[in-house]
N, C-alpha and C positions, 0 to 999 in steps of 0.2 A: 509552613503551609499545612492546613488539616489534611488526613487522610480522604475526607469524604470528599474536597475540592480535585485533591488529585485523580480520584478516580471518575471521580462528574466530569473530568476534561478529557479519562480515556475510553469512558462510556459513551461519549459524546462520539466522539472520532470515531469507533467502533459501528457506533449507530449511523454515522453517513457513510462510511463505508457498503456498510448493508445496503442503506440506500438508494448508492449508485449503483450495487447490485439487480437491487428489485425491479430499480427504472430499467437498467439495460434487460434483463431478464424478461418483465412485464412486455416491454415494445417488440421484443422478439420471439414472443408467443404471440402477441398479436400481427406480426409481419411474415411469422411460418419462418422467420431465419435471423439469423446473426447479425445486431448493427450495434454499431456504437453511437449511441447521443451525445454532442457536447456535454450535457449533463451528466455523464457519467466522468469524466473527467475534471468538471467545476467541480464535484465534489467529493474529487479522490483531490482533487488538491487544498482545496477546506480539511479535512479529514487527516490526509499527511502533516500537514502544519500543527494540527491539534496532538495529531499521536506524539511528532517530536517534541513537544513539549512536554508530553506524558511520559516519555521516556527521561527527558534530562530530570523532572523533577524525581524519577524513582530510580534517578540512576543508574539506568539500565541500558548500556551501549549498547547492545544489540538491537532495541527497539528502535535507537536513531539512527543505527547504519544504515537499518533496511528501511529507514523512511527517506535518508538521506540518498540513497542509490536511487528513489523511483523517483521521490519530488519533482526533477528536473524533466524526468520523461512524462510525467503528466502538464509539466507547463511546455513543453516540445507538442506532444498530441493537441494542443490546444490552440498552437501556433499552427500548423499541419490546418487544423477545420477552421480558421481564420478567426477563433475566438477570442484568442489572450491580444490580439492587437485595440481590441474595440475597450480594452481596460484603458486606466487614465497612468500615465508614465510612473507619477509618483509610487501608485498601486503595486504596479511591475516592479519596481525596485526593490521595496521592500519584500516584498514575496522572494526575489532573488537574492536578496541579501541575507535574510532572515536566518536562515541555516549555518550561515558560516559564521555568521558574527554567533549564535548560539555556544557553537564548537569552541570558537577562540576565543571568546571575550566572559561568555557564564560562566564557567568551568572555574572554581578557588579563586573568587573574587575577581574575577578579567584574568585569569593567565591560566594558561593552557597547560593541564595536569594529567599527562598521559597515563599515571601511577592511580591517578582516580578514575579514569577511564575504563580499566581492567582491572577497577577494586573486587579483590576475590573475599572480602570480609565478609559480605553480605551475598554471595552467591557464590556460589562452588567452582573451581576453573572448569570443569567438564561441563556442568550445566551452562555456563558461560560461553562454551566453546558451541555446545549443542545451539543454545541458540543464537550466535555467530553462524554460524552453517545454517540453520534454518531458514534465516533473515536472508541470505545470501540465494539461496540455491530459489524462496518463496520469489526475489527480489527479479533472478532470470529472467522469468515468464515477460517482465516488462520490458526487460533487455530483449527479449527474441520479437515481443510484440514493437515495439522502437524501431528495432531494424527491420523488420519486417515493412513496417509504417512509411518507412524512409525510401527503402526500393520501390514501395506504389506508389509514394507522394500520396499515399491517401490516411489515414487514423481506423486502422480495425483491430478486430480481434479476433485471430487466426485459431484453431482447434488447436495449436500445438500451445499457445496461453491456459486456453482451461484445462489440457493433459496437466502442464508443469503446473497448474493453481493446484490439481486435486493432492499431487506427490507433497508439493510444499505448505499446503493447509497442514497436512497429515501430521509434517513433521513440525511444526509451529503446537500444535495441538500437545503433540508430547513434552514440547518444551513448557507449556503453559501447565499442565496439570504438575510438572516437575518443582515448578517456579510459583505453582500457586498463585496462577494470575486470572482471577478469574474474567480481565478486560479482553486479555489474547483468546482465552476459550471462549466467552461467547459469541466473540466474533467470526471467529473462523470456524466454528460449528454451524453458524448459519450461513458463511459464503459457501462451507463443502458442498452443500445439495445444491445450491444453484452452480457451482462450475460443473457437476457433474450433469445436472439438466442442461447446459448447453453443449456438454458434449452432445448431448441424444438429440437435441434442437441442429445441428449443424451436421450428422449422420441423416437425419431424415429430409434436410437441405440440399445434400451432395443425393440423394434414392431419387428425391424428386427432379433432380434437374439432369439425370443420367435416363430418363423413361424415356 
C-alpha cells in the first residue's frame, strides 16, 4: 500500500480526533463549563478504528495498544449516554470484533507473530519502549475518566482527564518528533491547547459556583 494512503488514513484519524475536540471544546465555552456530547465520543470511536489501522499498516505496536486500551471505553461512554444501543446489531459487532481479529488474524498472513509485534529492525527498543509508556500512561486519562463515568453512571470528563491528557500529549509529542511521525505531532499539538483551556474552563466553573 502507497505511503500517501497510509498516511491519508492517519491524517484522517488525527483530524476527527481534533474534531471531537473542538465540538467538546466549542460547547463548553459556550455553556461557561465542562460537558461532554455524544459526538465527542461517535468520533473518538470513528477516529480509534482509523488510527488502528494506521498503526498495523506502519507497524507500529504502540499505536495499536493505545488505540486498543481506549476503543472499548469510548464504546462503554456511549452505552452510559444511551447511544451505541440505537446502532443496528450487525454494526455493534463488527466494531467489537474489529480489533481482535486485527491482532490475531492480520499479523503474517492470519497467525499471530509476536516476534513482529516488537520488530526492533525499523525502530529502536528505547524508542519502542518510550512510546509503549506513552500510549500507556496518554491511554490512563480514559481509564480514570471510565471509572470515574461508572461510579456516576453518568459519561463526563472530570479535570483530572485533561491534567493526565496535558502530561501524556507531552510525552507522545517526544515520541513522535523521535519517530518522525509527523500524524502523532500534528495531532497532539493541537489537542495540547485545548486540554490545557479546559483546565481554565473547569477552574473558572468550580470560582463560579463557590461565589
Amino acid at each position: 500500500m502507497s505511503n500517501w494512503l497510509i498516511y491519508g488514513i492517519g491524517f484522517l484519524a488525527q483530524l476527527l480526533f481534533s474534531g471531537r475536540l473542538l465540538v467538546q471544546w466549542i460547547l463548553s465555552e459556550k455553556n461557561k463549563r465542562v460537558i461532554t456530547p455524544s459526538l465527542f465520543w461517535k468520533l473518538s470511536l470513528f477516529a480509534s478504528f482509523l488510527l488502528f489501522v494506521y498503526g498495523y499498516l506502519r507497524d507500529d505496536f504502540a499505536i495499536m495498544l493505545g488505540q486498543s486500551l481506549t476503543y472499548f471505553i469510548y464504546i462503554r461512554n456511549l452505552q452510559l449516554q444511551g447511544e451505541w444501543q440505537k446502532s443496528p446489531k450487525w454494526f455493534q459487532l463488527f466494531l467489537l470484533v474489529f480489533p481482535v481479529f486485527i491482532v490475531i488474524y492480520a499479523y503474517n498472513n492470519g497467525e499471530y507473530d509476536i516476534d513482529q509485534l516488537f520488530d526492533t529492525n525499523t525502530i529502536p527498543v528505547w524508542l519502542l519502549i518510550l512510546g509503549i509508556v506513552s500510549q500507556v500512561l496518554f491511554t490512563l486519562r480514559f481509564v480514570y475518566q471510565w471509572i470515574y463515568s461508572e461510579q456516576t453512571k453518568t459519561s463526563q470528563l472530570p479535570v483530572g482527564f485533561w491534567r493526565m491528557s496535558v502530561i501524556g500529549a507531552a510525552l507522545i509529542l517526544t515520541y513522535a518528533i523521535f519517530r518522525k511521525d509527523p500524524v502523532l505531532f500534528v495531532g497532539h499539538v493541537a489537542g495540547l491547547i485545548i486540554y490545557v483551556r479546559n483546565i481554565f474552563i473547569w477552574k473558572k466553573q468550580i470560582d463560579e459556583s463557590t461565589r
